[in-house]
mmCIF file of the N, C-alpha and C atoms, coordinates in Angstrom:
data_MODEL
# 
_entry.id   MODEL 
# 
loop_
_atom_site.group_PDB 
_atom_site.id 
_atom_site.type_symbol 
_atom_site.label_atom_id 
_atom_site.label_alt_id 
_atom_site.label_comp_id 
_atom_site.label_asym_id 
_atom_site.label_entity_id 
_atom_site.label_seq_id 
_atom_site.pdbx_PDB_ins_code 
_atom_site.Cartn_x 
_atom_site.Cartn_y 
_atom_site.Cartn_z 
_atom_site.occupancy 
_atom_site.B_iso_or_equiv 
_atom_site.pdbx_formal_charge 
_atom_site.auth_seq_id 
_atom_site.auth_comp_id 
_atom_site.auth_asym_id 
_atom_site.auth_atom_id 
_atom_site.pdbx_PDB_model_num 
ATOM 1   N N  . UNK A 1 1  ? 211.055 45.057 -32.420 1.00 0.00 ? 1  UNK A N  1 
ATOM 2   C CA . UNK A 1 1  ? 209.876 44.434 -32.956 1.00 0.00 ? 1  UNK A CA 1 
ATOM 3   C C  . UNK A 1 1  ? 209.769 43.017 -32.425 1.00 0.00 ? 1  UNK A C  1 
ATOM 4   N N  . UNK A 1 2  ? 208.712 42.854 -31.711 1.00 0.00 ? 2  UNK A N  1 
ATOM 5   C CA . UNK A 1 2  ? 208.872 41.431 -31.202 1.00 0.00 ? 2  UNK A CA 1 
ATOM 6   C C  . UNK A 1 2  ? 208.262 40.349 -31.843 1.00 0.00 ? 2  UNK A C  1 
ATOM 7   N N  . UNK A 1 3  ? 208.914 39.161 -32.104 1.00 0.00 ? 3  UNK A N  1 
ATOM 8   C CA . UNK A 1 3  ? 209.024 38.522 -33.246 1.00 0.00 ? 3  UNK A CA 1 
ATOM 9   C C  . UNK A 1 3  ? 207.820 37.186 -31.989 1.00 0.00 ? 3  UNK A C  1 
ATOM 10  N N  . UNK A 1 4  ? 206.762 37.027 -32.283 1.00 0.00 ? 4  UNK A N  1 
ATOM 11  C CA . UNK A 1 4  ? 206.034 35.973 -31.636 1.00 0.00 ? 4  UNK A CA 1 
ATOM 12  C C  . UNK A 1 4  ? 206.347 34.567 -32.262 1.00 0.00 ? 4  UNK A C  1 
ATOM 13  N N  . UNK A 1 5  ? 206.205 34.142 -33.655 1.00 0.00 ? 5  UNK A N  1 
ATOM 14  C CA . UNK A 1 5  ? 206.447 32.217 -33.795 1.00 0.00 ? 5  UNK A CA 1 
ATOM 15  C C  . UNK A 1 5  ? 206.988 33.010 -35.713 1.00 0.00 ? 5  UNK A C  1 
ATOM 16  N N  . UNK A 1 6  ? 207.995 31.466 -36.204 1.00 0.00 ? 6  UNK A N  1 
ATOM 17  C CA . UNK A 1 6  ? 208.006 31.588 -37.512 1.00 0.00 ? 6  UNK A CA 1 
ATOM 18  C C  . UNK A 1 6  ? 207.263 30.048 -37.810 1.00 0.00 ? 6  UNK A C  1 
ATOM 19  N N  . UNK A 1 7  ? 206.385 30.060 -38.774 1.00 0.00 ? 7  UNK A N  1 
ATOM 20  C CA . UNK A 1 7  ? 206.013 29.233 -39.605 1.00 0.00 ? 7  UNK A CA 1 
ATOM 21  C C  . UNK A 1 7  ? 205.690 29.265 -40.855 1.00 0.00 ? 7  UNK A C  1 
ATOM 22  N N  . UNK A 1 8  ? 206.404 28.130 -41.663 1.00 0.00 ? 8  UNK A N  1 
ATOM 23  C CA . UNK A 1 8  ? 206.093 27.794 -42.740 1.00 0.00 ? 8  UNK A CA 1 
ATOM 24  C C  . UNK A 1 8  ? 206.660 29.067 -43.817 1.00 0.00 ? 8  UNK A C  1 
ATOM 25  N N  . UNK A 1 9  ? 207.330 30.014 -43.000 1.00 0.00 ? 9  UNK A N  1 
ATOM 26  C CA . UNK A 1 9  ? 208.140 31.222 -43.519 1.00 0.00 ? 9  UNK A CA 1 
ATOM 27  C C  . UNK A 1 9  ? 208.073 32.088 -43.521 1.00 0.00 ? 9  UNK A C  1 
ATOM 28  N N  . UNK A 1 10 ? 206.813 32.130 -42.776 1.00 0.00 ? 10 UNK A N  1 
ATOM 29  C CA . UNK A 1 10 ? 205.775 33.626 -42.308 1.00 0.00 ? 10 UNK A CA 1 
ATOM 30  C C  . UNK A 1 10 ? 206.235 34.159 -40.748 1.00 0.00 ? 10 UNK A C  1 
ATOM 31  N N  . UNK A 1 11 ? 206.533 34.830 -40.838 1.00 0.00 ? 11 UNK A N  1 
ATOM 32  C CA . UNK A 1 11 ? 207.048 35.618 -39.612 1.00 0.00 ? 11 UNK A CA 1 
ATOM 33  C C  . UNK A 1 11 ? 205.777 36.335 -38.925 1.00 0.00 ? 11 UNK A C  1 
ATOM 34  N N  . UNK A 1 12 ? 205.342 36.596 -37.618 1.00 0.00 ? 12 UNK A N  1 
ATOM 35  C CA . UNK A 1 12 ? 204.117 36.994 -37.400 1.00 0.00 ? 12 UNK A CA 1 
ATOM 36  C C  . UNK A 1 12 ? 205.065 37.521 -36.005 1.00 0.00 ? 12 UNK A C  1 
ATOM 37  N N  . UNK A 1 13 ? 204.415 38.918 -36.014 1.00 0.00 ? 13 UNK A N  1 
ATOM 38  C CA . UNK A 1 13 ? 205.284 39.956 -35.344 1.00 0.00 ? 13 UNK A CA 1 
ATOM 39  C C  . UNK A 1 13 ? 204.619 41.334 -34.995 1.00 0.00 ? 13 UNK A C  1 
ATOM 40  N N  . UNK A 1 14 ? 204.771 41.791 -33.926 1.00 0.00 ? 14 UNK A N  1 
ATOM 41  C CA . UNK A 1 14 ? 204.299 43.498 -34.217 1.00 0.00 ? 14 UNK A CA 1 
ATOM 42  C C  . UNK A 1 14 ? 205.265 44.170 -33.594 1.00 0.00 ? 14 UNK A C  1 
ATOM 43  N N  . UNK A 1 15 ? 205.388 45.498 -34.038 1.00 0.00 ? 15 UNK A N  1 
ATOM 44  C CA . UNK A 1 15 ? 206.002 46.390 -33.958 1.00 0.00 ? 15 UNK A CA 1 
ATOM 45  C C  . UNK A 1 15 ? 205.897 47.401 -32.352 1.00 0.00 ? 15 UNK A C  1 
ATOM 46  N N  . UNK A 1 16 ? 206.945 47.674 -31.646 1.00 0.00 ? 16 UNK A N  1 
ATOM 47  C CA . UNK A 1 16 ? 206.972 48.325 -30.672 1.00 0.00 ? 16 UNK A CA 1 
ATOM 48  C C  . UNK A 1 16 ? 206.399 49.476 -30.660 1.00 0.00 ? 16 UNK A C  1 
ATOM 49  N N  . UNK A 1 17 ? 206.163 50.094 -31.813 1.00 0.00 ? 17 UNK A N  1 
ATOM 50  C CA . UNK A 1 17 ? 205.202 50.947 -31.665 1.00 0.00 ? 17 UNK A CA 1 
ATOM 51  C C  . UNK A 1 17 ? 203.471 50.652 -31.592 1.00 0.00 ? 17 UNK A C  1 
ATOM 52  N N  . UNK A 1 18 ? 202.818 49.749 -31.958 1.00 0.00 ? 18 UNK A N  1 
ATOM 53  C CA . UNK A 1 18 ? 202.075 49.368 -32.783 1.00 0.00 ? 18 UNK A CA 1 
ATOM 54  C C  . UNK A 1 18 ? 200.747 49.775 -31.445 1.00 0.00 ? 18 UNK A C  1 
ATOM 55  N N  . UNK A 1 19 ? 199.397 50.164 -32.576 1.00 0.00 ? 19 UNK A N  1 
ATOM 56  C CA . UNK A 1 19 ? 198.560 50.597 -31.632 1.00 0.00 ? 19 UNK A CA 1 
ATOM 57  C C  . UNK A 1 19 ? 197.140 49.843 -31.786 1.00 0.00 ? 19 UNK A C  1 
ATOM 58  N N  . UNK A 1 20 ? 196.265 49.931 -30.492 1.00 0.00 ? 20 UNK A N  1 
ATOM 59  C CA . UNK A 1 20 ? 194.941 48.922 -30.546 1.00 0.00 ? 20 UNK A CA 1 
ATOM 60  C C  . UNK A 1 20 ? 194.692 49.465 -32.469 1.00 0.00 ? 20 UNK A C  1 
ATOM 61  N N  . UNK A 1 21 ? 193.379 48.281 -32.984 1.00 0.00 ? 21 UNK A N  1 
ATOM 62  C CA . UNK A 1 21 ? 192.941 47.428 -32.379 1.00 0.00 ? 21 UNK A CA 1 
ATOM 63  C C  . UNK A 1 21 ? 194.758 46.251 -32.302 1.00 0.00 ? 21 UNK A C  1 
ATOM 64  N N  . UNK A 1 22 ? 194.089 45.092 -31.328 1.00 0.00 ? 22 UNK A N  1 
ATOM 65  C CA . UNK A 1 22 ? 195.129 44.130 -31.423 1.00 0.00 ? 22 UNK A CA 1 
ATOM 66  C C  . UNK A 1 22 ? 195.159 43.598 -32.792 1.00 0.00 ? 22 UNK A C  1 
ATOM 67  N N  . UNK A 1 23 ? 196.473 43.788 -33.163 1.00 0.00 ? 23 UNK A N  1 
ATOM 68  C CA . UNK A 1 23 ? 196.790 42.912 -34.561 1.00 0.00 ? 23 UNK A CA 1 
ATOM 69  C C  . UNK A 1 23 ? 198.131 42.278 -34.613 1.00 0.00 ? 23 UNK A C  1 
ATOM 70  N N  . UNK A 1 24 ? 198.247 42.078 -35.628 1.00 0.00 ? 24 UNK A N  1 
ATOM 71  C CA . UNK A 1 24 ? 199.440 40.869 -35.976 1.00 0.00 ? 24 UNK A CA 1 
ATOM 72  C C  . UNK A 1 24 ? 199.837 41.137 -37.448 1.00 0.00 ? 24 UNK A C  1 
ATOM 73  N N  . UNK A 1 25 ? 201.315 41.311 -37.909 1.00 0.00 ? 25 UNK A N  1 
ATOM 74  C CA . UNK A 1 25 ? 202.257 41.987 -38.708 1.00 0.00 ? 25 UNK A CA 1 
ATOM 75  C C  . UNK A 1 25 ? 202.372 39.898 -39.102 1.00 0.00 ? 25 UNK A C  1 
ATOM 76  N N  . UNK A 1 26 ? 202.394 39.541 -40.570 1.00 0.00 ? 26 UNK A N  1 
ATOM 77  C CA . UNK A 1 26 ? 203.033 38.336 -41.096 1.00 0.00 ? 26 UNK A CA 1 
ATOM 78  C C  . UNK A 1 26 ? 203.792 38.855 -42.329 1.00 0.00 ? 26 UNK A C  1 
ATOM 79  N N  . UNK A 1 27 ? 204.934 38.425 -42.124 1.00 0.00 ? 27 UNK A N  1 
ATOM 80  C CA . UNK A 1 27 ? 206.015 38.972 -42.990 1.00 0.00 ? 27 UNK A CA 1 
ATOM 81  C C  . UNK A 1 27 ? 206.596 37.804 -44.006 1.00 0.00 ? 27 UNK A C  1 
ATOM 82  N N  . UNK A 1 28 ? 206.870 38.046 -45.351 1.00 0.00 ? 28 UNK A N  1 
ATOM 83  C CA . UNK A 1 28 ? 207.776 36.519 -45.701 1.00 0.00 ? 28 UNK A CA 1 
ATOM 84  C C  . UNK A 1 28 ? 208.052 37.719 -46.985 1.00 0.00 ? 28 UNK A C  1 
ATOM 85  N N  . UNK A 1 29 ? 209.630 37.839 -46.626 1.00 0.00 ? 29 UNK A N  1 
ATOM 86  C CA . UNK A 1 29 ? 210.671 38.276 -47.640 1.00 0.00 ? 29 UNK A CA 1 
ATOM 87  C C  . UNK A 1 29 ? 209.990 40.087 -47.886 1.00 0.00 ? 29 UNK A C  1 
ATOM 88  N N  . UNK A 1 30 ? 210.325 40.588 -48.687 1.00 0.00 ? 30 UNK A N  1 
ATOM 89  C CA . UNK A 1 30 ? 209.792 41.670 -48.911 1.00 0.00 ? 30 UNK A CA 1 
ATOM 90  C C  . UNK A 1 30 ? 208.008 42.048 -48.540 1.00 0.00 ? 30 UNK A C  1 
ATOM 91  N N  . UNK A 1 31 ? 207.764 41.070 -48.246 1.00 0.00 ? 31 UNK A N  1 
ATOM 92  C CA . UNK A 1 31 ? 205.768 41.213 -48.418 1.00 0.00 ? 31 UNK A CA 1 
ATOM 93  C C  . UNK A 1 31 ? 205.080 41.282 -46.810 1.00 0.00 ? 31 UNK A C  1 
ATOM 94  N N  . UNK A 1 32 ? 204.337 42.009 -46.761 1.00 0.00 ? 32 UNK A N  1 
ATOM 95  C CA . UNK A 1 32 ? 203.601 42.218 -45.128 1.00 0.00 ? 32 UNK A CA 1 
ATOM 96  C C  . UNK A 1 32 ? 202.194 41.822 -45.259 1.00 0.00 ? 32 UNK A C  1 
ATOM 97  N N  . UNK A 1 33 ? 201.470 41.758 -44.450 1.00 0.00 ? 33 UNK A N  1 
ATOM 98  C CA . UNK A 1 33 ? 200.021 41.253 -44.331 1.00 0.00 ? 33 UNK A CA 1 
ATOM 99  C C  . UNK A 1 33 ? 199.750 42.040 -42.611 1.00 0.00 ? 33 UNK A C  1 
ATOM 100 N N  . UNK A 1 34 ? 198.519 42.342 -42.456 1.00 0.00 ? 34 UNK A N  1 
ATOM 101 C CA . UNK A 1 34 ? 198.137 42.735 -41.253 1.00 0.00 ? 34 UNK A CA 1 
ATOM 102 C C  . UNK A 1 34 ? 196.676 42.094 -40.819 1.00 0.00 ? 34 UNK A C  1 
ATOM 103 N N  . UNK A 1 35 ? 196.749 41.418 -39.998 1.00 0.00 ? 35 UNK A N  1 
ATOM 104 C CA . UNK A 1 35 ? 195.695 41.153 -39.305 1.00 0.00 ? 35 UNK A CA 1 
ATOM 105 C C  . UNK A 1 35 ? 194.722 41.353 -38.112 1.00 0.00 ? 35 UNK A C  1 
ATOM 106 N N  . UNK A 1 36 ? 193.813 42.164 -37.874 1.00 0.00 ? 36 UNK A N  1 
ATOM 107 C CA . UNK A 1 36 ? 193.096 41.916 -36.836 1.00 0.00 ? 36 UNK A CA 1 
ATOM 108 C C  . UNK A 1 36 ? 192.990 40.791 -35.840 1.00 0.00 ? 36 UNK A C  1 
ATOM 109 N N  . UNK A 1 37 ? 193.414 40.607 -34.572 1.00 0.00 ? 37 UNK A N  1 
ATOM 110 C CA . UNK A 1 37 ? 193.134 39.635 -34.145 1.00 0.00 ? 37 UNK A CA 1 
ATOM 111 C C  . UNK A 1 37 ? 191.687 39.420 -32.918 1.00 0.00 ? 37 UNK A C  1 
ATOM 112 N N  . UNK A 1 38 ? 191.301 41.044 -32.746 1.00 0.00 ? 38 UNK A N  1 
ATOM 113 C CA . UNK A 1 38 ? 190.204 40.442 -31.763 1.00 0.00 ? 38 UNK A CA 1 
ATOM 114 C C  . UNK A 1 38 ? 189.277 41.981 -32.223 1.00 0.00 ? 38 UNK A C  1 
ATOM 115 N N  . UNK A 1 39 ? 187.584 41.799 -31.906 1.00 0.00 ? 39 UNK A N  1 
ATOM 116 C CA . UNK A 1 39 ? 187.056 40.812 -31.800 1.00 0.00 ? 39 UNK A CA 1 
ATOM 117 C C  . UNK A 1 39 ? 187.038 39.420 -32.508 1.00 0.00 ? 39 UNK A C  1 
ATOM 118 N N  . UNK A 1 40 ? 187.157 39.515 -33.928 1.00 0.00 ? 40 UNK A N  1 
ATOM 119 C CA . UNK A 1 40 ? 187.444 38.469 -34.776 1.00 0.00 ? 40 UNK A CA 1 
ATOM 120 C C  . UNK A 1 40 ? 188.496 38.838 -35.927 1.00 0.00 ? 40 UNK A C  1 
ATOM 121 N N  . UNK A 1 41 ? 189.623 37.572 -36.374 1.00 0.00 ? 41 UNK A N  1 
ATOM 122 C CA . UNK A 1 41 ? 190.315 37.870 -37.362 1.00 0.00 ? 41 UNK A CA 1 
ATOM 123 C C  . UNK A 1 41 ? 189.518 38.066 -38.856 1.00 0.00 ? 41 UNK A C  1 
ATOM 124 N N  . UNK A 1 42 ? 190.516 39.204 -39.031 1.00 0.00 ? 42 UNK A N  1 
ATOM 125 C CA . UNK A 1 42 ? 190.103 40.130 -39.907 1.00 0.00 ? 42 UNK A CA 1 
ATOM 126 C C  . UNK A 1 42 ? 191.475 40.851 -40.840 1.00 0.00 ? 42 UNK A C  1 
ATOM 127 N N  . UNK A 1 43 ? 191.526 40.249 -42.022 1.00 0.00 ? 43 UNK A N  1 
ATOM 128 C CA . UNK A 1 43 ? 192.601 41.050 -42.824 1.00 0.00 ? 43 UNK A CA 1 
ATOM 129 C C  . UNK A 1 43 ? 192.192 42.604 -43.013 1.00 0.00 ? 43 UNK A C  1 
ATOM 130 N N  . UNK A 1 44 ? 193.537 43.200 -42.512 1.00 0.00 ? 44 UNK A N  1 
ATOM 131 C CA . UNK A 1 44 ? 193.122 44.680 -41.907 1.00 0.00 ? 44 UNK A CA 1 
ATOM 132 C C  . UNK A 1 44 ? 193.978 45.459 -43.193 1.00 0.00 ? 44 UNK A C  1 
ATOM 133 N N  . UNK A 1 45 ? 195.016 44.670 -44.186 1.00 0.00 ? 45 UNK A N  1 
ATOM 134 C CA . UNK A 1 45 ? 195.762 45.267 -45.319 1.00 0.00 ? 45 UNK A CA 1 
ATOM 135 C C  . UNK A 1 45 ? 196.863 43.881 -45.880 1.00 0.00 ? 45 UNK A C  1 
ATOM 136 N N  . UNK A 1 46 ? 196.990 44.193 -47.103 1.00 0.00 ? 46 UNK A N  1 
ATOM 137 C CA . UNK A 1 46 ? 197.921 43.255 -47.849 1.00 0.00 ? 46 UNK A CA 1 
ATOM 138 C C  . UNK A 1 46 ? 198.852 43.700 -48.682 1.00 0.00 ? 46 UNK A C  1 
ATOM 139 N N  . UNK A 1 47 ? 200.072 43.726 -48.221 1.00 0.00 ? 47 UNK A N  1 
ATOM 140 C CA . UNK A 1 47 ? 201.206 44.313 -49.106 1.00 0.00 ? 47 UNK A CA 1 
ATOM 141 C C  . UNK A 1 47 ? 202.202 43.276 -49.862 1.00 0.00 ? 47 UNK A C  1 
ATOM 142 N N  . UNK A 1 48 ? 201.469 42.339 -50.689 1.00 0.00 ? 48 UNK A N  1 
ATOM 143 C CA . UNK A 1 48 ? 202.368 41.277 -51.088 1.00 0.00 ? 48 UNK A CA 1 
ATOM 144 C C  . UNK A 1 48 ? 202.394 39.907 -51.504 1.00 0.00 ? 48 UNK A C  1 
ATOM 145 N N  . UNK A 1 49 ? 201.766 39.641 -50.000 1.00 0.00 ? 49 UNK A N  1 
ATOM 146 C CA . UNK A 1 49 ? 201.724 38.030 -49.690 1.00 0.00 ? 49 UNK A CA 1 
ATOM 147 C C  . UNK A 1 49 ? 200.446 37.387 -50.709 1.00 0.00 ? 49 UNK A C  1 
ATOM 148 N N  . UNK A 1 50 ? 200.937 36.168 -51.340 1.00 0.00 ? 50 UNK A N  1 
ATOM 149 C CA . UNK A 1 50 ? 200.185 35.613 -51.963 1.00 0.00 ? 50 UNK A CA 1 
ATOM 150 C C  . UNK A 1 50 ? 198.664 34.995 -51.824 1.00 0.00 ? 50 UNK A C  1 
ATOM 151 N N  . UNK A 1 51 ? 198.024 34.884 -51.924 1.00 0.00 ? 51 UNK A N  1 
ATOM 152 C CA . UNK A 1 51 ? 196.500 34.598 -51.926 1.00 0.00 ? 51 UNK A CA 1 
ATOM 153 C C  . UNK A 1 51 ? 196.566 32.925 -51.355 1.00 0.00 ? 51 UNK A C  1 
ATOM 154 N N  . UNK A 1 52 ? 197.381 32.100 -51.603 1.00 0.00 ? 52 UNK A N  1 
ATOM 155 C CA . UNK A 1 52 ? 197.850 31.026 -50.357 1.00 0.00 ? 52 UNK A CA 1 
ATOM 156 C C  . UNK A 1 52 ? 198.220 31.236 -49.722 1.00 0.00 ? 52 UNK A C  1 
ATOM 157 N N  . UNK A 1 53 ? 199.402 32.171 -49.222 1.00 0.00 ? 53 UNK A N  1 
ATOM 158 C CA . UNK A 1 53 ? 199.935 32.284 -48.014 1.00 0.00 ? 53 UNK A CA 1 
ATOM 159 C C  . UNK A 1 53 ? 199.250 33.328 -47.290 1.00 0.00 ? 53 UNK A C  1 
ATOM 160 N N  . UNK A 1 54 ? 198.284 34.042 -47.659 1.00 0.00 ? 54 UNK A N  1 
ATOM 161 C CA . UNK A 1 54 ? 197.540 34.993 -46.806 1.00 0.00 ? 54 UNK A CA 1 
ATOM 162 C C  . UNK A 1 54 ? 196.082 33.995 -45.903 1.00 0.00 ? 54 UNK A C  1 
ATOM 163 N N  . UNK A 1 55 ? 196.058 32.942 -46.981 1.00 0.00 ? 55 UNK A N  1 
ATOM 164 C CA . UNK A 1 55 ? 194.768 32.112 -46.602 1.00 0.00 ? 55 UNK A CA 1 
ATOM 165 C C  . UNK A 1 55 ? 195.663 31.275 -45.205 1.00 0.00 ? 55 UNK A C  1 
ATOM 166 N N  . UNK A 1 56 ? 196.940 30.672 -45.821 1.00 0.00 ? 56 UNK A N  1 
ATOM 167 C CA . UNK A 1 56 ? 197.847 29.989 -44.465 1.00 0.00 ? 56 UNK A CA 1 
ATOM 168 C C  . UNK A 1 56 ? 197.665 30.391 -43.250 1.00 0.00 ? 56 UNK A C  1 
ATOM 169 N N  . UNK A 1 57 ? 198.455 32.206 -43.557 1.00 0.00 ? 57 UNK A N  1 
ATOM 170 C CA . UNK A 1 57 ? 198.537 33.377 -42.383 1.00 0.00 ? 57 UNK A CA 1 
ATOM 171 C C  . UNK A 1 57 ? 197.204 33.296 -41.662 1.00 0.00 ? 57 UNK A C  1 
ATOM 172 N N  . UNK A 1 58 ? 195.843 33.730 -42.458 1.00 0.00 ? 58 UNK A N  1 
ATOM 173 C CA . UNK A 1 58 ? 195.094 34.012 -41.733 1.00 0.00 ? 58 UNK A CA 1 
ATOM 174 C C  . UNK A 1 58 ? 194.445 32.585 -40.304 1.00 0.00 ? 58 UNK A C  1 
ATOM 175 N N  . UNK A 1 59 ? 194.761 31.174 -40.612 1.00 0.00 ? 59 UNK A N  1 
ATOM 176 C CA . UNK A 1 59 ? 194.215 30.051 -40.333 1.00 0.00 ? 59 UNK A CA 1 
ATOM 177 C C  . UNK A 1 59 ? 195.113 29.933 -39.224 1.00 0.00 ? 59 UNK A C  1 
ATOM 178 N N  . UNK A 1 60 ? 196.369 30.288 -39.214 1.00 0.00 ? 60 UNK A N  1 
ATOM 179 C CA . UNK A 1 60 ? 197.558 30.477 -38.218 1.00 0.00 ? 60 UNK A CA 1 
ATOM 180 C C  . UNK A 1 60 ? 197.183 31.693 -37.141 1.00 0.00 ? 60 UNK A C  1 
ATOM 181 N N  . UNK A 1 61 ? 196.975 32.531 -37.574 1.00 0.00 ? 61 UNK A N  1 
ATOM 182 C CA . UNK A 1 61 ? 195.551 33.340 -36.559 1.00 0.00 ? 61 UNK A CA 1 
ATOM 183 C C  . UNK A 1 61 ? 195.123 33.123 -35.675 1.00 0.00 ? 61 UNK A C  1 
ATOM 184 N N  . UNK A 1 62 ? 194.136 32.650 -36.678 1.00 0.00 ? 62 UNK A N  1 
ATOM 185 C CA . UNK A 1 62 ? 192.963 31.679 -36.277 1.00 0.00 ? 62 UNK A CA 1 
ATOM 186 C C  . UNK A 1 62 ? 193.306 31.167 -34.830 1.00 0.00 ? 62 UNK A C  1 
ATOM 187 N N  . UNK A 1 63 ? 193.945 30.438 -35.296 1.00 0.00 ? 63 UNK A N  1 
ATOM 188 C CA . UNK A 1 63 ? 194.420 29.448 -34.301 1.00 0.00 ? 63 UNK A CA 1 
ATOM 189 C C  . UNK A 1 63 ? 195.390 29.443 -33.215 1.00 0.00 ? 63 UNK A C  1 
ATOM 190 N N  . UNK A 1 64 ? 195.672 30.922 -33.298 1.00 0.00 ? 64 UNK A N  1 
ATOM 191 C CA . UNK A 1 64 ? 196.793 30.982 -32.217 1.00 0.00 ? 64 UNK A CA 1 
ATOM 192 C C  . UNK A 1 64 ? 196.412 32.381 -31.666 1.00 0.00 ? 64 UNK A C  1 
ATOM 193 N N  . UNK A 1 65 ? 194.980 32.929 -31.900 1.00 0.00 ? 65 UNK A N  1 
ATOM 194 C CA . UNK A 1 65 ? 194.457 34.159 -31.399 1.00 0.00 ? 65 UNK A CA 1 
ATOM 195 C C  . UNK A 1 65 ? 194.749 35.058 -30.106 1.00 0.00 ? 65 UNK A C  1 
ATOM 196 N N  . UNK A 1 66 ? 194.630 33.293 -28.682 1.00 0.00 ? 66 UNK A N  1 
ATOM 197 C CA . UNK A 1 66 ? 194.508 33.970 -27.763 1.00 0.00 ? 66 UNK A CA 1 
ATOM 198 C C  . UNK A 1 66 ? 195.754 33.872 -27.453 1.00 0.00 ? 66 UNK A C  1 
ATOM 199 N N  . UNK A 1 67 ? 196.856 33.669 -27.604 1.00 0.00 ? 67 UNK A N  1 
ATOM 200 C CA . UNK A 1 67 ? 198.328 33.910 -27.480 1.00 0.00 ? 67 UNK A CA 1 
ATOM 201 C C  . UNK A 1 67 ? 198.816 34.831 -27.970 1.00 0.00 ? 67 UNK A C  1 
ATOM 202 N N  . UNK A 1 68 ? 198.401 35.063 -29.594 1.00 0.00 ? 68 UNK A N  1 
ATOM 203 C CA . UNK A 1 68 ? 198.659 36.647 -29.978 1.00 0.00 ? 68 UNK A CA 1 
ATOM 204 C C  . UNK A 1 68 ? 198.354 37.302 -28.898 1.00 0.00 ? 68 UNK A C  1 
ATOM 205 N N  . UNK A 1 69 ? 196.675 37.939 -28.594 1.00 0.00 ? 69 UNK A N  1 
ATOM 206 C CA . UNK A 1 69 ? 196.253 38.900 -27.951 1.00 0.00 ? 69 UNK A CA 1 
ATOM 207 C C  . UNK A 1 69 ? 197.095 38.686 -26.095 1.00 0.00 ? 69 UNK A C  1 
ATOM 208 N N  . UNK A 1 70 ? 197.380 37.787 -25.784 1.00 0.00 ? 70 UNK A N  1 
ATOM 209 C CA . UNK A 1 70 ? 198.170 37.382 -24.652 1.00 0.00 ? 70 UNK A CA 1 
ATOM 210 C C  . UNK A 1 70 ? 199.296 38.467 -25.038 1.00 0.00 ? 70 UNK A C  1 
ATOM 211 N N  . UNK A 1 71 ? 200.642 37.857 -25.458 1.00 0.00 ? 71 UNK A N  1 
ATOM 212 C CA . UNK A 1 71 ? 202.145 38.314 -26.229 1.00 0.00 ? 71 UNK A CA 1 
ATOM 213 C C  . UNK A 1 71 ? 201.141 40.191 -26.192 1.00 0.00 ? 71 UNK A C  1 
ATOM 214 N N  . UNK A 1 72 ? 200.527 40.333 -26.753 1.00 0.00 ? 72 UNK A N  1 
ATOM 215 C CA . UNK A 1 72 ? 200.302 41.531 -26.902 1.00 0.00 ? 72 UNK A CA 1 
ATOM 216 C C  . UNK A 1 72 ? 200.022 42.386 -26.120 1.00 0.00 ? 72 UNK A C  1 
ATOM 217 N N  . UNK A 1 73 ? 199.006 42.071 -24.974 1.00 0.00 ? 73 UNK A N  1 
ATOM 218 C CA . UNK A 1 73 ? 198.865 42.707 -24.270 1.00 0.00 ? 73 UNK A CA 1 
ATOM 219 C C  . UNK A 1 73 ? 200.113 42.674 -22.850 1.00 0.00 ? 73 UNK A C  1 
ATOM 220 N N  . UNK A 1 74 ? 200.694 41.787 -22.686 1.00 0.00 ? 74 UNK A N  1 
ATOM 221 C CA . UNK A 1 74 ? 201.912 41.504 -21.428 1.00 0.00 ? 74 UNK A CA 1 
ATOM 222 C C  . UNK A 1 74 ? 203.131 42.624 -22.547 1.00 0.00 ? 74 UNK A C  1 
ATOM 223 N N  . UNK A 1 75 ? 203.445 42.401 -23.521 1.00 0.00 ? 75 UNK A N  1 
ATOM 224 C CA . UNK A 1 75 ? 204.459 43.419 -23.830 1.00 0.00 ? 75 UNK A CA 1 
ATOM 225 C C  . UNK A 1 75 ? 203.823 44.838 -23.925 1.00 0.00 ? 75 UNK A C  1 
ATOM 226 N N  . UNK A 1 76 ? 202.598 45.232 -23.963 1.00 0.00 ? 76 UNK A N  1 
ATOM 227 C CA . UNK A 1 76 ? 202.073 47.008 -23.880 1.00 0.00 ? 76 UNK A CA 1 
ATOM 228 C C  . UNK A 1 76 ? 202.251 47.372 -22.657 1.00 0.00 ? 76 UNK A C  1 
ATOM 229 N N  . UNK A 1 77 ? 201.151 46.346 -21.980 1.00 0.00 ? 77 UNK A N  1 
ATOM 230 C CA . UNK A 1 77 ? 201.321 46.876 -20.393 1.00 0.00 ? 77 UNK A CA 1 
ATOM 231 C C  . UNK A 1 77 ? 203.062 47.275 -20.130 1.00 0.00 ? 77 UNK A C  1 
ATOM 232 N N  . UNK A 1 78 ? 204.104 46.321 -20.026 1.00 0.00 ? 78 UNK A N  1 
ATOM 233 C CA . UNK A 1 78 ? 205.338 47.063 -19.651 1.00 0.00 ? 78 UNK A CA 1 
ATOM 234 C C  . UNK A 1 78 ? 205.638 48.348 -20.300 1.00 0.00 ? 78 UNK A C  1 
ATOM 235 N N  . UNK A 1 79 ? 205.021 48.344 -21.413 1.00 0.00 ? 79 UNK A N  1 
ATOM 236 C CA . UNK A 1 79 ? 205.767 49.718 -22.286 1.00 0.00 ? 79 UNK A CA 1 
ATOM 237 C C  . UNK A 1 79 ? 204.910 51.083 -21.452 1.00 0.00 ? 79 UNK A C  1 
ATOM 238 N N  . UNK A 1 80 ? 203.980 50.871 -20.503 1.00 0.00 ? 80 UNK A N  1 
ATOM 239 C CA . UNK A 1 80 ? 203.112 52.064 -20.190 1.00 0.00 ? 80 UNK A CA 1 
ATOM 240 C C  . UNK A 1 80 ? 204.027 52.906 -19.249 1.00 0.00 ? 80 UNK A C  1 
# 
């Protein structure tokens, strides 16, 4: 599972299996969050994470979109 940045305790990550659309796995302790990252972020499910730290997660997104979808697409292509 490749682990892209930790902040603020949120782990933001996807899974080697993981399939379009592009998204993004934020993890902190038992709790997951999933995000859409393109065309636009978009909470895609919430297993946990608090209603601040999902607002955090999502702004961290935000803001780091085209590096997600980057990280994402350079690790699929090798897996083909």
């Amino acid at each position: 599972m490749p682990q892209l940045f930790t902040l603020f305790g949120l782990r933001f990550m996807f899974y080697s299996n993981d399939h379009e659309p592009i998204h993004v796995h934020v993890v902190k302790g038992g709790a997951e969050a999933r995000f859409q990252v393109q065309p636009e972020v978009t909470l895609m499910e919430n297993r946990g994470l608090k209603p601040a730290e999902l607002k955090l997660a999502e702004s961290i997104v935000e803001e780091n979109k085209e590096i997600i979808a980057a990280r994402w697409n350079e690790f699929f292509k090798n897996k083909k």
